[in-house]
MDTraj code that builds the backbone (N, CA, C; nanometers):
import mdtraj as md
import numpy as np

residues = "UNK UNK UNK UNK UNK UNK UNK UNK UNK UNK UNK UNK UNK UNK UNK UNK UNK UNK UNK UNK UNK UNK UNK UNK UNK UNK UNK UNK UNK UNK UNK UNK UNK UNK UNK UNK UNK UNK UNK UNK UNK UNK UNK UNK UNK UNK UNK UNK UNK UNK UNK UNK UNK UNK UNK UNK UNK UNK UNK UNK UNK UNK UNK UNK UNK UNK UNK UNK UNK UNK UNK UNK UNK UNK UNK UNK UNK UNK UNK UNK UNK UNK UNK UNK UNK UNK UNK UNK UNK UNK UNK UNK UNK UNK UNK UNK UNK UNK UNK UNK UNK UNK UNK UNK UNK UNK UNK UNK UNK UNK UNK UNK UNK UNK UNK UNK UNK UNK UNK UNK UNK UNK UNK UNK UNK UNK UNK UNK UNK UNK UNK UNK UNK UNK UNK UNK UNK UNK UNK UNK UNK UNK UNK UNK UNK UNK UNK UNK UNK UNK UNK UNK UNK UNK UNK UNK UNK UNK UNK UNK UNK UNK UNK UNK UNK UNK UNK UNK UNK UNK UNK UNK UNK UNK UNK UNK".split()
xyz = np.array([
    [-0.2642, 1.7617, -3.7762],
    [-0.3387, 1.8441, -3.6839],
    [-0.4627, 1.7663, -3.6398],
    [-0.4905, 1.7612, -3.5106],
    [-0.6001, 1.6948, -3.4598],
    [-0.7148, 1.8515, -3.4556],
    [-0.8556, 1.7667, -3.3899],
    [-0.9367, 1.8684, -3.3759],
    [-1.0594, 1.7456, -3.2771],
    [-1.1254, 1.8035, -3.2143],
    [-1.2121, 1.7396, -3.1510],
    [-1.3292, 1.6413, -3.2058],
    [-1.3835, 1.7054, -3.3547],
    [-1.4241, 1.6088, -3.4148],
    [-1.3905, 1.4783, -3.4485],
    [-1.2537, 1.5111, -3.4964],
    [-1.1607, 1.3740, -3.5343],
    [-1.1637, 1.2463, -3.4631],
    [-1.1534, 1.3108, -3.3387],
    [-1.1008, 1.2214, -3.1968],
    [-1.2414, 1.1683, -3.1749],
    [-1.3443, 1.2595, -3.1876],
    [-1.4391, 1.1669, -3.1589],
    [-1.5265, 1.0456, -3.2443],
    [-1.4891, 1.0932, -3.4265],
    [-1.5168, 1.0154, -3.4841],
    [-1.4424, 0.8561, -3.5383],
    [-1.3092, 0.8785, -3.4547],
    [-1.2044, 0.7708, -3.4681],
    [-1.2531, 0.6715, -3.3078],
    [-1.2784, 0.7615, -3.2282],
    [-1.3670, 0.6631, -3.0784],
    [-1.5383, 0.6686, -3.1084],
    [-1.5672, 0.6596, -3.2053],
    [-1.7217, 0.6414, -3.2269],
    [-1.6998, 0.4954, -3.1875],
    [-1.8185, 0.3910, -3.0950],
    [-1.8526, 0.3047, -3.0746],
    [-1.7201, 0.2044, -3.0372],
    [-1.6458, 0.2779, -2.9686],
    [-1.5398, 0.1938, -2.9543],
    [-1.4830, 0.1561, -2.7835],
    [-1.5942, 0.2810, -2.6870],
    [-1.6137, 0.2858, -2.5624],
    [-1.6874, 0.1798, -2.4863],
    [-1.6576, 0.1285, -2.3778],
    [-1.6955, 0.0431, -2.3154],
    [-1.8485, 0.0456, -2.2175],
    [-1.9231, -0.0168, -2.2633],
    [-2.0556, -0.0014, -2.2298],
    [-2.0904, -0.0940, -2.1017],
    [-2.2122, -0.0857, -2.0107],
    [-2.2113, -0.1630, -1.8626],
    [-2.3466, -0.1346, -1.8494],
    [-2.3281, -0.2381, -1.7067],
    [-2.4707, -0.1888, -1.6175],
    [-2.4387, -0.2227, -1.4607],
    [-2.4254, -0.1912, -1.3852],
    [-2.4434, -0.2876, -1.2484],
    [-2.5386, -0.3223, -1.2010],
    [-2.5417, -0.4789, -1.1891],
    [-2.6988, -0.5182, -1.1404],
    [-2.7322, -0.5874, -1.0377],
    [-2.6291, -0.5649, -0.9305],
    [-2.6594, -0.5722, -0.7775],
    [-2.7365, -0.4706, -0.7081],
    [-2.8015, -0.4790, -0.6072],
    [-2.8848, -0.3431, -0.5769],
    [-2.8206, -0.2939, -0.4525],
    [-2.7150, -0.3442, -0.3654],
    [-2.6319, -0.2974, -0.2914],
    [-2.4901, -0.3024, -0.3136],
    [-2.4433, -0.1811, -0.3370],
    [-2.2458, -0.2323, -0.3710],
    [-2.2132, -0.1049, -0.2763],
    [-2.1117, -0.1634, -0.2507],
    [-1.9707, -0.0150, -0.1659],
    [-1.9045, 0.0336, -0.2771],
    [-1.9230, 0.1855, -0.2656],
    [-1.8425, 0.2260, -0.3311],
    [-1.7198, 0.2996, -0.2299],
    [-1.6274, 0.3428, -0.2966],
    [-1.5292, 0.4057, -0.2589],
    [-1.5439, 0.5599, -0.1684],
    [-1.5521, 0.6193, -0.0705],
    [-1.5857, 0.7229, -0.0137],
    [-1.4960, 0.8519, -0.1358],
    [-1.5741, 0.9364, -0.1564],
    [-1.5252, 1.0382, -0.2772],
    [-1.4701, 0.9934, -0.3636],
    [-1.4622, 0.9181, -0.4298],
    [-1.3942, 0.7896, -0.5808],
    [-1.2747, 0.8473, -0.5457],
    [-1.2089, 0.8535, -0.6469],
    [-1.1057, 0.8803, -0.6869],
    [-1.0564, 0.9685, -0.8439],
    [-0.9361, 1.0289, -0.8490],
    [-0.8886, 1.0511, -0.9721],
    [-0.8512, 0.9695, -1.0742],
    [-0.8667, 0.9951, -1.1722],
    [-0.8543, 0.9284, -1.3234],
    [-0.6821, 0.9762, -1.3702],
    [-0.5874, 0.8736, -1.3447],
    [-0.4519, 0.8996, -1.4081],
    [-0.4552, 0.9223, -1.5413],
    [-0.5371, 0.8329, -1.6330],
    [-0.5466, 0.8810, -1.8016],
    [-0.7034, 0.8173, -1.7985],
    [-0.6920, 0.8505, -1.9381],
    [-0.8646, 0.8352, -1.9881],
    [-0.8755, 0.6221, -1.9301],
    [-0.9927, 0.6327, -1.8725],
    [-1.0290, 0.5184, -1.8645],
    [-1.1907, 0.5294, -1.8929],
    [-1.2127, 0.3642, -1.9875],
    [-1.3574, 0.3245, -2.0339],
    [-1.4337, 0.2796, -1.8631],
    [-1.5578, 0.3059, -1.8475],
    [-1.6164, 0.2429, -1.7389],
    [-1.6411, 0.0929, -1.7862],
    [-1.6383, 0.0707, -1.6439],
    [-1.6897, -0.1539, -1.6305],
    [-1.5430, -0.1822, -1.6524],
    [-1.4240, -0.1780, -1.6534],
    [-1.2709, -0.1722, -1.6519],
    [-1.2379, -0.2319, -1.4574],
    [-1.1500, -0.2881, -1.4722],
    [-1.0589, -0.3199, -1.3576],
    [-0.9881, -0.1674, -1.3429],
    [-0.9886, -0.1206, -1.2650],
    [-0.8846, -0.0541, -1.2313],
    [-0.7853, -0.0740, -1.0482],
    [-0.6756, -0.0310, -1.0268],
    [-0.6023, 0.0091, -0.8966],
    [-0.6162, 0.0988, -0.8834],
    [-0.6208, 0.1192, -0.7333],
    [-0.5619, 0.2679, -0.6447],
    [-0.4623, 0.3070, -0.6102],
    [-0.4359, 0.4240, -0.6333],
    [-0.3243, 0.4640, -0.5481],
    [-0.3220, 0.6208, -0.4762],
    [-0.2214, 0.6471, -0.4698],
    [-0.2114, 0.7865, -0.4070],
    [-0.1187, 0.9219, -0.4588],
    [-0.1687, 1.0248, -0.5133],
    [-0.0852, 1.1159, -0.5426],
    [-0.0351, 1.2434, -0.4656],
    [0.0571, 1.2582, -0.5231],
    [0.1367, 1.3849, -0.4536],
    [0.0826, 1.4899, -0.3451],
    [-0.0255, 1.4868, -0.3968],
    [-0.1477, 1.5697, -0.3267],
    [-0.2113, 1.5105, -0.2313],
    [-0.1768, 1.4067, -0.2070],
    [-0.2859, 1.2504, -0.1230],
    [-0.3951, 1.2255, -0.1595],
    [-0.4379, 1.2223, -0.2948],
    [-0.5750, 1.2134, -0.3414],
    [-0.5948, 1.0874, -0.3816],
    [-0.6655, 0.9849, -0.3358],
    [-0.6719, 0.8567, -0.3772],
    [-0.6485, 0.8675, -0.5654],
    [-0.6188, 0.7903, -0.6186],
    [-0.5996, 0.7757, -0.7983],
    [-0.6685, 0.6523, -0.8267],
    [-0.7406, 0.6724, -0.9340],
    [-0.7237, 0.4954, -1.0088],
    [-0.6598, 0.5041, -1.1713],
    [-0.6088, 0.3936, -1.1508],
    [-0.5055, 0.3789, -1.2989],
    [-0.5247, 0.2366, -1.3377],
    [-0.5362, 0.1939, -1.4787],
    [-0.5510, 0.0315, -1.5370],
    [-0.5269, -0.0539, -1.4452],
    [-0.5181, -0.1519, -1.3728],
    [-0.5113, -0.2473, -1.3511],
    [-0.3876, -0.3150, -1.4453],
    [-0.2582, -0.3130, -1.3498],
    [-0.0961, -0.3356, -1.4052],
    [-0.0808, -0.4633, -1.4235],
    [-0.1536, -0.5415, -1.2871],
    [-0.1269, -0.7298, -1.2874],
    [-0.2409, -0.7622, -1.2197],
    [-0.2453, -0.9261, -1.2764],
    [-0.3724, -0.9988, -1.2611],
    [-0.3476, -1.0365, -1.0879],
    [-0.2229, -1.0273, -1.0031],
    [-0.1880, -1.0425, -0.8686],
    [-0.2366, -0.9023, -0.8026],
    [-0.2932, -0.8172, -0.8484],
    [-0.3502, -0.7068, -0.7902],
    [-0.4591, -0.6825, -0.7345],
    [-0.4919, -0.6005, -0.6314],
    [-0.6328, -0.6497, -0.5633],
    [-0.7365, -0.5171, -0.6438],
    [-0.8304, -0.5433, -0.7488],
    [-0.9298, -0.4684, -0.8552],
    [-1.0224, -0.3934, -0.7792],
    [-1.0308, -0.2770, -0.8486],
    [-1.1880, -0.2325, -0.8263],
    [-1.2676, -0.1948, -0.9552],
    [-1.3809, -0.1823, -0.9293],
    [-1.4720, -0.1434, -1.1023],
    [-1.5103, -0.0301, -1.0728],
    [-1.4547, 0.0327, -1.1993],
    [-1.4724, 0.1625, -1.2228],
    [-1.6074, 0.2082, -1.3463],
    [-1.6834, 0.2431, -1.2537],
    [-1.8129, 0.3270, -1.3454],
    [-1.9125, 0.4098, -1.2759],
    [-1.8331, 0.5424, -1.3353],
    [-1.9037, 0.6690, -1.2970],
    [-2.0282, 0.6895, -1.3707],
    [-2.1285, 0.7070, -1.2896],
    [-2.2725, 0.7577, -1.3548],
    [-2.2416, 0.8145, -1.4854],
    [-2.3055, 0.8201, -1.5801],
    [-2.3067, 0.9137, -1.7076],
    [-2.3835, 0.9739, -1.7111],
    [-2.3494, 1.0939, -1.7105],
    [-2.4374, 1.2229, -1.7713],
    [-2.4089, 1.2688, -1.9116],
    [-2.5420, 1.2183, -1.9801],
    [-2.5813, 1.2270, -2.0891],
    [-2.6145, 1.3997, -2.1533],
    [-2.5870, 1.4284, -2.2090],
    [-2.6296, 1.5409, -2.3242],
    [-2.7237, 1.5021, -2.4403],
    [-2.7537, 1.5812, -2.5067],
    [-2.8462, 1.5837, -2.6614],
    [-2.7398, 1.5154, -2.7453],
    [-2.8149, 1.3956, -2.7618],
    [-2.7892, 1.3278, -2.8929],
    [-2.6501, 1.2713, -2.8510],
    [-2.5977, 1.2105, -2.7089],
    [-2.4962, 1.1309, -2.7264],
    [-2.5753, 0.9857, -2.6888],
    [-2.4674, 0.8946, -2.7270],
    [-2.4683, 0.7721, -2.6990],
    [-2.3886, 0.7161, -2.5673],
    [-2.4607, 0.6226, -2.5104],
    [-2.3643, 0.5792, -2.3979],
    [-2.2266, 0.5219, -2.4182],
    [-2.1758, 0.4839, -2.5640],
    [-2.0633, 0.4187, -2.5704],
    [-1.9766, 0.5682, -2.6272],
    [-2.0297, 0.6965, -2.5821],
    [-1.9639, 0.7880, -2.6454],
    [-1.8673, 0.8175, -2.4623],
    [-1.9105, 0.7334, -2.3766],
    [-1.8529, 0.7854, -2.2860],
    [-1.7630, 0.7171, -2.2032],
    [-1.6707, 0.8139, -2.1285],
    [-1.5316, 0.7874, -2.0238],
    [-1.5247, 0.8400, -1.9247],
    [-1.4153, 0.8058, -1.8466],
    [-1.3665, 0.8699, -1.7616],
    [-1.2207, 0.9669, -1.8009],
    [-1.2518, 1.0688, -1.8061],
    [-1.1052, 1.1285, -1.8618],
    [-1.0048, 1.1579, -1.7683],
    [-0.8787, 1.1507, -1.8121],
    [-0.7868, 1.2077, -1.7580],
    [-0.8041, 1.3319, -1.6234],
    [-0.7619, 1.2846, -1.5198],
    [-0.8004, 1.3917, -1.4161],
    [-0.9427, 1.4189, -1.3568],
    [-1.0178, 1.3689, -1.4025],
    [-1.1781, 1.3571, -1.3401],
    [-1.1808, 1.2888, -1.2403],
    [-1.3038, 1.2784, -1.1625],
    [-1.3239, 1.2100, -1.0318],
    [-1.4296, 1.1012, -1.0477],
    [-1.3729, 0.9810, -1.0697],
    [-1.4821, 0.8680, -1.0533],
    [-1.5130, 0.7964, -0.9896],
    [-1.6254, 0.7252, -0.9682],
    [-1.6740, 0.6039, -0.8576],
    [-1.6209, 0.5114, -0.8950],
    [-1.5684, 0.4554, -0.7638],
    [-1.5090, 0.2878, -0.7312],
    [-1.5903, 0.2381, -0.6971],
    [-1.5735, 0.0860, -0.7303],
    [-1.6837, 0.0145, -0.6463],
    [-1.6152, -0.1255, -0.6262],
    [-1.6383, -0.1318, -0.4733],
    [-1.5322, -0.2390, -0.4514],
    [-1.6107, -0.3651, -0.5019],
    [-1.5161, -0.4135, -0.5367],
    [-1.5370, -0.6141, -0.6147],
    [-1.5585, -0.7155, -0.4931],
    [-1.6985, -0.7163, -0.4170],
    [-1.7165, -0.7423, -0.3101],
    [-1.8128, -0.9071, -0.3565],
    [-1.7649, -0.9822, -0.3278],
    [-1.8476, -1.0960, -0.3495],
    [-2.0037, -1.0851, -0.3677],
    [-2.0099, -1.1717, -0.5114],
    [-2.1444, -1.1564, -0.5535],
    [-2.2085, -1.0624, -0.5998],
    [-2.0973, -0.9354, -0.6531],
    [-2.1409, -0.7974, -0.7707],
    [-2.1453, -0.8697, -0.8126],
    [-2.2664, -0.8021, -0.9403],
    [-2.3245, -0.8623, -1.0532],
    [-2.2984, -0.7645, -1.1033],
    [-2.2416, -0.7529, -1.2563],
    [-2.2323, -0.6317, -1.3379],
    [-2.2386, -0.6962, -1.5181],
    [-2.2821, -0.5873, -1.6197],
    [-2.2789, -0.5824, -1.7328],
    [-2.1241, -0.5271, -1.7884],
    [-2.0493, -0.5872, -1.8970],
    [-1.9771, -0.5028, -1.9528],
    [-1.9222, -0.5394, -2.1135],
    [-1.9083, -0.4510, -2.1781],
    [-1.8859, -0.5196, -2.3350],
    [-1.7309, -0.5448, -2.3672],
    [-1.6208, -0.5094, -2.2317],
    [-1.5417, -0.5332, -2.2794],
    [-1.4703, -0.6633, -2.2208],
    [-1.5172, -0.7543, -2.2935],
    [-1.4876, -0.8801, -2.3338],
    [-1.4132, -0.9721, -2.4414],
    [-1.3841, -1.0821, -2.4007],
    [-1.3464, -1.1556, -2.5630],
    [-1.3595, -1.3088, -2.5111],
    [-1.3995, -1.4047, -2.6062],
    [-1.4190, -1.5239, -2.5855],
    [-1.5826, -1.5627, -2.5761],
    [-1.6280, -1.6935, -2.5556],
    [-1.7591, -1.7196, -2.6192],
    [-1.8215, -1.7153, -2.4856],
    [-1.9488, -1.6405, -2.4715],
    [-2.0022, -1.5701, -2.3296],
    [-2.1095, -1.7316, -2.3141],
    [-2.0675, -1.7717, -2.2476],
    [-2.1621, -1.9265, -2.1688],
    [-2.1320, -1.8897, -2.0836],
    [-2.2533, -1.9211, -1.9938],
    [-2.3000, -1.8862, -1.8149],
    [-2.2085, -2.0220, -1.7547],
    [-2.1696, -2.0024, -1.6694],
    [-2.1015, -2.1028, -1.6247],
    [-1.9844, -2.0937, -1.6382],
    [-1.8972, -2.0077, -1.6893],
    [-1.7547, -2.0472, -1.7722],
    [-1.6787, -1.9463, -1.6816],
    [-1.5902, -1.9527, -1.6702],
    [-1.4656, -1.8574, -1.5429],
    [-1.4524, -1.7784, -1.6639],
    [-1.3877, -1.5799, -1.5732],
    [-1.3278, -1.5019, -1.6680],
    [-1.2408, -1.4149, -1.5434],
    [-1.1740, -1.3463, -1.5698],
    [-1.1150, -1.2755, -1.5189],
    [-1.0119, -1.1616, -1.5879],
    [-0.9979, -1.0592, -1.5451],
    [-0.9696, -0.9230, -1.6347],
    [-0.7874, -0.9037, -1.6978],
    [-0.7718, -0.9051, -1.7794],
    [-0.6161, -0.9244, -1.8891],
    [-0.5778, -0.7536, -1.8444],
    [-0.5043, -0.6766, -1.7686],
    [-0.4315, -0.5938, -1.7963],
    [-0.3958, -0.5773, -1.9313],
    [-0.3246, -0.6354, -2.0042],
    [-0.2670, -0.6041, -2.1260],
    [-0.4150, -0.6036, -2.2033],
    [-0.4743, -0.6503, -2.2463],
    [-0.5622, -0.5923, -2.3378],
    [-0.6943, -0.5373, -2.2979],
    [-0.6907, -0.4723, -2.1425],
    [-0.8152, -0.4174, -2.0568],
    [-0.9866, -0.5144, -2.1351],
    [-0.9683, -0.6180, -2.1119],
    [-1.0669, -0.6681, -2.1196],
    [-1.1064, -0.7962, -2.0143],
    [-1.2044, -0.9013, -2.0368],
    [-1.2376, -0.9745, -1.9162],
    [-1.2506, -1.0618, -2.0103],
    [-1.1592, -1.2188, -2.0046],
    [-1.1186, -1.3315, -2.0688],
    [-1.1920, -1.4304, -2.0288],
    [-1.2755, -1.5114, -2.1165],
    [-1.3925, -1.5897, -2.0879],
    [-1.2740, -1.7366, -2.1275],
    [-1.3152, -1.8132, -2.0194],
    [-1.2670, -1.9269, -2.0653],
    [-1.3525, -2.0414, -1.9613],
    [-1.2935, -2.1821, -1.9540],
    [-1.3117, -2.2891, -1.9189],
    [-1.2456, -2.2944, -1.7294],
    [-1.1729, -2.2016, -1.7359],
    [-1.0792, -2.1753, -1.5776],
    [-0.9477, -2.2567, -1.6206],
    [-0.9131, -2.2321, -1.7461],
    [-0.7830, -2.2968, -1.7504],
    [-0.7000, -2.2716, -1.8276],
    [-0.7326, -2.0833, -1.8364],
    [-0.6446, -1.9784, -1.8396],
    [-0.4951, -1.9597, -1.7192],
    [-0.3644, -1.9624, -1.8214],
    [-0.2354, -1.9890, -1.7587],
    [-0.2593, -1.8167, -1.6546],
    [-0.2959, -1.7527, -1.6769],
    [-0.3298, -1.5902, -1.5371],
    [-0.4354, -1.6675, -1.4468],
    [-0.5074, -1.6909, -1.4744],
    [-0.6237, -1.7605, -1.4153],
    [-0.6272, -1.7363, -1.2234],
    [-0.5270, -1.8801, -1.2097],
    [-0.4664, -1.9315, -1.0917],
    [-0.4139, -1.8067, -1.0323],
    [-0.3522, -1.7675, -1.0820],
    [-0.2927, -1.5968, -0.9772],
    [-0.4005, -1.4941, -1.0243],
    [-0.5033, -1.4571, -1.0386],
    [-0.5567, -1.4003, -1.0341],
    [-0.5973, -1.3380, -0.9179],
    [-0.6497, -1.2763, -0.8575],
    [-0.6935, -1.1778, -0.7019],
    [-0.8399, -1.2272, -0.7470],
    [-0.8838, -1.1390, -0.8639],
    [-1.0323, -1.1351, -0.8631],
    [-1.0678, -1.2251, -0.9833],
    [-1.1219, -1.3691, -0.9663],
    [-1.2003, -1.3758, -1.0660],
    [-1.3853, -1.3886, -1.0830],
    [-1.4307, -1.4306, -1.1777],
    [-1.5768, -1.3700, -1.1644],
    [-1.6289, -1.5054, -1.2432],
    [-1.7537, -1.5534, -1.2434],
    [-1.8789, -1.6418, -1.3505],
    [-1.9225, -1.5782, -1.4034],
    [-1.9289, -1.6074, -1.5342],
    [-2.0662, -1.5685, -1.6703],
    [-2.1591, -1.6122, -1.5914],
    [-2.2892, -1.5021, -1.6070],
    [-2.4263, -1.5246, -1.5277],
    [-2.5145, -1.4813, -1.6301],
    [-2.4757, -1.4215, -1.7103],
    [-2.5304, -1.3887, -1.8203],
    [-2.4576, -1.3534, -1.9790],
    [-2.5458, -1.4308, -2.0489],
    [-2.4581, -1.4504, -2.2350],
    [-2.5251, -1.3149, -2.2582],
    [-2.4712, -1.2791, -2.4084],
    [-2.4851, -1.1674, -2.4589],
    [-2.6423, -1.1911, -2.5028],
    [-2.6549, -1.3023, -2.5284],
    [-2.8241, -1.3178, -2.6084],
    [-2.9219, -1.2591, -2.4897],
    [-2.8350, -1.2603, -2.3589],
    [-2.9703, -1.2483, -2.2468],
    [-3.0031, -1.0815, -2.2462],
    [-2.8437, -1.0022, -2.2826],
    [-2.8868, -0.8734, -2.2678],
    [-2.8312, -0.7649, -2.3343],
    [-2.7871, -0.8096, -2.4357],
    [-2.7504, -0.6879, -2.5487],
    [-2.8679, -0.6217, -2.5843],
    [-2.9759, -0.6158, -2.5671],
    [-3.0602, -0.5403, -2.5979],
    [-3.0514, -0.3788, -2.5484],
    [-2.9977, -0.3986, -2.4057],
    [-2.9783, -0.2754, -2.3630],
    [-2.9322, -0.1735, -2.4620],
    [-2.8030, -0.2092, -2.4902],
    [-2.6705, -0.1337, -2.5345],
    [-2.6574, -0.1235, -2.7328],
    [-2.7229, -0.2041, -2.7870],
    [-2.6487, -0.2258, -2.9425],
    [-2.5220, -0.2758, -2.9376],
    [-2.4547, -0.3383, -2.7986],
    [-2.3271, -0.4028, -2.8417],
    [-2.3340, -0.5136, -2.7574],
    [-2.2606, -0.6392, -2.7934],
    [-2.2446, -0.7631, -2.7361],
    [-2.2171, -0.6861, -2.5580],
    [-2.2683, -0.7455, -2.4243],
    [-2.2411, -0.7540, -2.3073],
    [-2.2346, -0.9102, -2.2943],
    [-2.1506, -0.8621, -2.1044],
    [-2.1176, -1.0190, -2.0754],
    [-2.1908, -0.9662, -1.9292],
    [-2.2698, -1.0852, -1.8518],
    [-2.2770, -1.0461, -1.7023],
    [-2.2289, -1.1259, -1.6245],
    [-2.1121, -1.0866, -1.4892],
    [-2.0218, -1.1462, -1.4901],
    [-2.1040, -1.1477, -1.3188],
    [-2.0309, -1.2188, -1.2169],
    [-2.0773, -1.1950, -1.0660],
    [-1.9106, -1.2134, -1.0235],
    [-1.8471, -1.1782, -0.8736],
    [-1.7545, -1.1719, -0.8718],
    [-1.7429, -1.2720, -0.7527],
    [-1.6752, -1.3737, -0.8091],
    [-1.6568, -1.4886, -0.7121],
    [-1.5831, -1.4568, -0.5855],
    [-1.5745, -1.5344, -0.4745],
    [-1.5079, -1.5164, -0.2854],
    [-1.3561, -1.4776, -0.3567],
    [-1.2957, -1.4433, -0.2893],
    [-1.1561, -1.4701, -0.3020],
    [-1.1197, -1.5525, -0.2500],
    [-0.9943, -1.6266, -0.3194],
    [-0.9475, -1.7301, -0.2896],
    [-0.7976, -1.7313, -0.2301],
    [-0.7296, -1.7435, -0.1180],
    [-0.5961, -1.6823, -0.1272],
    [-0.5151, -1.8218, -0.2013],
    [-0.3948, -1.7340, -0.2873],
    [-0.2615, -1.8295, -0.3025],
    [-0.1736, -1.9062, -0.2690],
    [-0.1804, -2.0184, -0.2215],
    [-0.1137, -2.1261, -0.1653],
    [-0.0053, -2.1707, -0.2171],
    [0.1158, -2.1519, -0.1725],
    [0.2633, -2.1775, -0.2627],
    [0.3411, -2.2558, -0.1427],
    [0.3576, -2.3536, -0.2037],
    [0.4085, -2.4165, -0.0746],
    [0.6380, -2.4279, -0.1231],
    [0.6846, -2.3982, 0.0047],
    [0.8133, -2.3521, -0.0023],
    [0.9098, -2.4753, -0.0835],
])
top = md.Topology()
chain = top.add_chain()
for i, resn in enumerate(residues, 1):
    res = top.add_residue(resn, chain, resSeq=i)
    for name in ("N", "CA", "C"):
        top.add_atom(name, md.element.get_by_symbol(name[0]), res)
traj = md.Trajectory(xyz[None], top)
């Protein structure tokens, strides 16, 4: 038997924490719906449901064109910011991945140096720090620069962040 406590003490500190730190971004006109629970600072896609209501859902492939998903939080007594999501069926802000967002996010893996290529893993919803010579890499749609290590700004949050900026797009060149 579950109970609401449970659920929340098994997702204590396990939510994805952010910041955006561009001072102009587009967002999405009325966001969109939440297909299942999604963490904010996440890649997500759009789509469209039955109803014609724009959707966003994980981010399926690294050949997909991303948006970042993070809805304002409204805080209550005595929560924490990593206590929070986007749930199932809610309405959240998009924000398109427009060259040169700057954003915070903790869900990361690999050693955060400024300078180093990353770009976002569907399969394990996180943003993969490497050298740019990650085998997804090259087909990627969106990738982004470390602009900031965790030493510059975990202070915010109590958890490791990465600050990423989101590089031009580049199109795919496949020759026949």
């Amino acid at each position: 038997m579950a109970t609401e406590k449970i659920k929340s003490f098994n997702n204590y500190e396990k939510h994805v924490v952010g910041n955006i730190n561009s001072w102009k971004i587009r967002t999405l006109a009325h966001g969109a719906k939440v297909t299942e629970d999604i963490d904010n600072f996440l890649i997500v896609e759009l789509g469209v449901n039955a109803e014609g209501q724009r959707t966003a859902s994980p981010l399926s492939a690294v050949t997909k064109k991303g948006y970042l998903i993070a809805s304002p939080e409204r805080r209550y007594m005595d929560e924490n910011l990593d206590e929070f999501y986007n749930g199932e069926g809610e309405m959240a802000r998009i924000i398109y991945l427009d060259e040169g967002l700057r954003f915070e996010t903790s869900a990361f893996s690999g050693e955060a140096v400024n300078g180093k290529s990353a770009h976002f893993d569907p399969a394990t919803k996180k943003f993969i720090v490497h050298d740019g010579d990650h085998e997804d890499y090259a087909q990627a749609i969106d990738k982004f620069l470390v602009v900031g290590s965790e030493d510059d700004v975990d202070y915010r949050f109590d958890v490791p962040v990465i600050r990423l900026e989101k590089l031009p797009f580049e199109p795919i060149v496949t020759t026949p």
